[in-house]
C-alpha positions in Angstrom: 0.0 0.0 0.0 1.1 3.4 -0.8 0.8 7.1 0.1 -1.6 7.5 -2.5 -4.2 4.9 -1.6 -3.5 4.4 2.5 -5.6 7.2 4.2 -3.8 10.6 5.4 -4.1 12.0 8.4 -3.0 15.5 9.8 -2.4 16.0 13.4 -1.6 19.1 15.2 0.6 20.0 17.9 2.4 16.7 17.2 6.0 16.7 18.1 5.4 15.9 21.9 2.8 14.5 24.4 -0.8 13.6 23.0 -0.6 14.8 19.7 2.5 12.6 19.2 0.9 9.4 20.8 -1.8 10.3 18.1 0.3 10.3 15.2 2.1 7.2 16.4 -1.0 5.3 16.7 -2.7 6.5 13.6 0.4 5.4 12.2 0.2 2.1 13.6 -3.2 2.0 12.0 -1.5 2.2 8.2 -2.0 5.4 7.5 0.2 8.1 6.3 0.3 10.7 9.1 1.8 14.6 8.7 2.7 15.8 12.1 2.3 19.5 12.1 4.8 21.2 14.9 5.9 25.0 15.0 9.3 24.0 15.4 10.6 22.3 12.1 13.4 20.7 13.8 11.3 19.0 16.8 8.7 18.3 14.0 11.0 16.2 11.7 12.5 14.5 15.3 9.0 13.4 16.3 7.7 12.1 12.3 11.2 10.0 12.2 10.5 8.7 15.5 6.5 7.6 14.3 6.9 6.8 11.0 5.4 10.0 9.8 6.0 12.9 7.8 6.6 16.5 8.9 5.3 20.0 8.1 6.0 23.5 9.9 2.7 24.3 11.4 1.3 27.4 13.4 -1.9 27.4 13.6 -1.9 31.0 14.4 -0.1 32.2 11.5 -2.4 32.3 8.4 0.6 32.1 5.9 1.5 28.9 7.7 -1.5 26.9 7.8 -1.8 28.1 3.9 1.4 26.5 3.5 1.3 23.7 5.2 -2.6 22.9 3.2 -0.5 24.0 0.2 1.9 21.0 0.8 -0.4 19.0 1.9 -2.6 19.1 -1.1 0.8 18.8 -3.5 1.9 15.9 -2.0 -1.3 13.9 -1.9 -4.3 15.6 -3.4 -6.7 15.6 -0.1 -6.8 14.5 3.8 -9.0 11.9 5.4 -8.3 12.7 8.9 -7.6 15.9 10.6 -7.2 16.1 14.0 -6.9 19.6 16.0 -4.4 19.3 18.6 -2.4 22.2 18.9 -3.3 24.2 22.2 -2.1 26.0 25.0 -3.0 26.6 28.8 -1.7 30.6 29.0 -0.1 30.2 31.8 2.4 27.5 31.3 1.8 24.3 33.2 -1.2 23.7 34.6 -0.3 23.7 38.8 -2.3 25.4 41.7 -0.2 28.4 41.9 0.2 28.8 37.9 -3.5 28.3 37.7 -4.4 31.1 39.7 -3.4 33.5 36.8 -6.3 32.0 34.7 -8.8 33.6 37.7 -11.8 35.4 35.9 -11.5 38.3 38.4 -7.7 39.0 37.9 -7.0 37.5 34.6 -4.5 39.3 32.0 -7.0 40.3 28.9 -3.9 39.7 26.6 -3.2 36.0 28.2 -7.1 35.2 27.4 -6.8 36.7 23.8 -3.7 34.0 23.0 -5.3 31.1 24.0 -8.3 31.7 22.4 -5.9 32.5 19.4 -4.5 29.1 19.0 -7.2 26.5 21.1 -10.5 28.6 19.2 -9.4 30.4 16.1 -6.4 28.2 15.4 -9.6 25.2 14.8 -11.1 27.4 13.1 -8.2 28.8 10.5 -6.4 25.1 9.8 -10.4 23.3 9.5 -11.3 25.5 6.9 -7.8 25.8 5.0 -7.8 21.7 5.1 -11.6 21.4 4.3 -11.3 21.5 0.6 -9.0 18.4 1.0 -11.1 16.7 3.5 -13.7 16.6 1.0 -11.9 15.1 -1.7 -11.7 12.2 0.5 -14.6 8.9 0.6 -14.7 9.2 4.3 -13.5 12.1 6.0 -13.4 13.0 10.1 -12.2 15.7 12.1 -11.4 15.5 15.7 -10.9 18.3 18.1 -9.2 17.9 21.1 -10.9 19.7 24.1 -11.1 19.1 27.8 -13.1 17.8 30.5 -12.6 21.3 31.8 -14.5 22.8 29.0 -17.5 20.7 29.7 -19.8 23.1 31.3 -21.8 20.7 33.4 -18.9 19.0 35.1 -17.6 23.0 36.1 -21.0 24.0 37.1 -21.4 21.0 39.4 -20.1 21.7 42.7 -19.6 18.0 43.8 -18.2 17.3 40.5 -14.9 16.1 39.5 -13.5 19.6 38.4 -14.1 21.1 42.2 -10.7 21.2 42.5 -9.4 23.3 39.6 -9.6 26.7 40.2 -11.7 28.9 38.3 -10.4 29.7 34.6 -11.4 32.5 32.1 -8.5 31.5 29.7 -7.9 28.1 29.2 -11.5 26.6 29.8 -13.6 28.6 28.5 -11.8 28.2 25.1 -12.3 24.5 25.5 -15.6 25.0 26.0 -16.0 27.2 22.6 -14.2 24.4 20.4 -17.4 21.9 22.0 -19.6 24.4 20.6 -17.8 25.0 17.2 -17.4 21.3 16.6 -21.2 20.9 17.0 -21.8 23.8 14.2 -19.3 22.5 12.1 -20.7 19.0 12.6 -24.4 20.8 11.6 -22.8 22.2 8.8 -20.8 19.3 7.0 -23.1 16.3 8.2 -24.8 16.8 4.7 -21.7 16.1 2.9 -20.8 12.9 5.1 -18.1 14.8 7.6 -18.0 13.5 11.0 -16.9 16.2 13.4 -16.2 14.7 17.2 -14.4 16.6 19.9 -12.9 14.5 22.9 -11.5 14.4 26.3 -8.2 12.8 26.2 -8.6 13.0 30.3 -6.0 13.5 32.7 -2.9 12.6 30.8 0.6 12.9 32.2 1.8 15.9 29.8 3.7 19.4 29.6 0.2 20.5 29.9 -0.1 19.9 33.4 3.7 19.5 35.0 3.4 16.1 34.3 0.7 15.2 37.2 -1.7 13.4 34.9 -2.0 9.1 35.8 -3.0 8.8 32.0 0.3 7.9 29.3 0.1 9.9 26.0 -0.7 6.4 24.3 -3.9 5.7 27.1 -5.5 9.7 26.2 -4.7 9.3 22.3 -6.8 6.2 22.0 -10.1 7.9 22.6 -8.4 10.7 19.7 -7.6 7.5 17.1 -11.4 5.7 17.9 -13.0 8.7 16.9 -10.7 9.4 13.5 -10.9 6.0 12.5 -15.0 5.9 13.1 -17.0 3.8 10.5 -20.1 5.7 8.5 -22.4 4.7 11.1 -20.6 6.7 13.6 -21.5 9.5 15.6 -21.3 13.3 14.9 -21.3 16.4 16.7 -20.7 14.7 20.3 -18.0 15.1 23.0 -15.9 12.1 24.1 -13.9 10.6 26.5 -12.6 6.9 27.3 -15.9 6.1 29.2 -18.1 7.2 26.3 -20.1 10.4 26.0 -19.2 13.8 27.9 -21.9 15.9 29.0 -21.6 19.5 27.6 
């Protein structure tokens, strides 16, 4: 099998942690996978270490998602699978004291504008620069990576399993938006056969979060792969995690 019949697969925000474990797997599954990383060095590093291939990727620069879905299409003519990866927590990792920055009553405007920038708008800017490839392909799926913390029933819950974060205007709040654009995008392409999924990889043991999750990259991927690799039947426009459905 070749790169022009196995199925292609972009994931972004792939040199390190989930989005590599991603890759890997998706890999693992036969198809061709292009890791997308800001860092062209780390990106070729990681796609060597997969199996994969490489492409200089910021999802908050318009000339580089235009190139990258430039390359992309020149090299293989469409993309089965895109998964949205790429995101950042504003205030480095995700500890109590770091986490107090995101506090809706003291938070830095400019902090809240970034993440939004690459976790909402950077979906936004690399989905619709990729969907012309997507639908050149016979079964395409997209899959957003959000958080638990953006589920707003789990926050609003105060015996719920998020009681312990503090409260965030930054980080999940913009999880929370990418639930609510994957549902409109998932309205808007069902027509045309495009499933549109986000998930909760849970609590996995990343840069994200100083390295406190109990999850491996590999365990919080494997919800990430089910839902790219999902049959026609398959669901659209829901919210994931290993344990099935995530209330909004």
């Amino acid at each position: 099998m070749n790169e022009h019949t196995q199925k292609v697969a972009l994931v972004t925000g792939a040199n390190k942690g989930i989005g590599r474990a991603t890759a890997e797997q998706l890999a693992a599954l036969g198809m061709t996978v292009v890791l997308g990383a800001r860092d062209p060095q780390r990106g070729e590093e990681a796609a060597a270490a997969v199996g994969g291939v490489a492409v200089v990727l910021d999802v908050t620069d318009a000339a580089s998602v235009r190139a990258a879905a430039r390359w992309i299409d020149e090299r293989f003519g469409r993309l089965d699978v895109l998964v949205n990866n790429a995101g950042i927590t504003g205030s480095g990792p995700v500890s109590p004291t770091d986490a107090l920055d995101q506090l809706p009553s003291s938070v830095d405007l400019d902090m809240v504008r970034a993440v939004f920038e690459t976790n909402v708008f950077g979906v936004i800017a690399v989905t619709n620069a990729l969907l012309p490839l997507l639908r050149r392909a016979p079964a395409p799926r997209i899959v957003n990576v959000s958080s638990g913390a953006g589920s707003l029933a789990l926050a609003s819950d105060p015996d719920g399993p998020l009681t312990r974060l503090p409260a965030s205007a930054a980080y999940s709040p913009s999880k929370t938006a990418v639930n609510a654009l994957t549902v409109q995008y998932a309205n808007e392409l069902r027509k045309d056969g495009i499933l549109v999924n986000a998930v909760s990889p849970g609590f996995v043991d990343t840069d994200i979060n100083n390295h406190t999750g109990y999850l491996t990259p590999a365990q919080g991927a494997a919800v990430v792969v089910r839902l790219a690799s999902l049959g026609a039947d398959g669901p659209t426009g829901g919210f994931f995690g290993e344990e099935g459905s995530v209330p909004w």
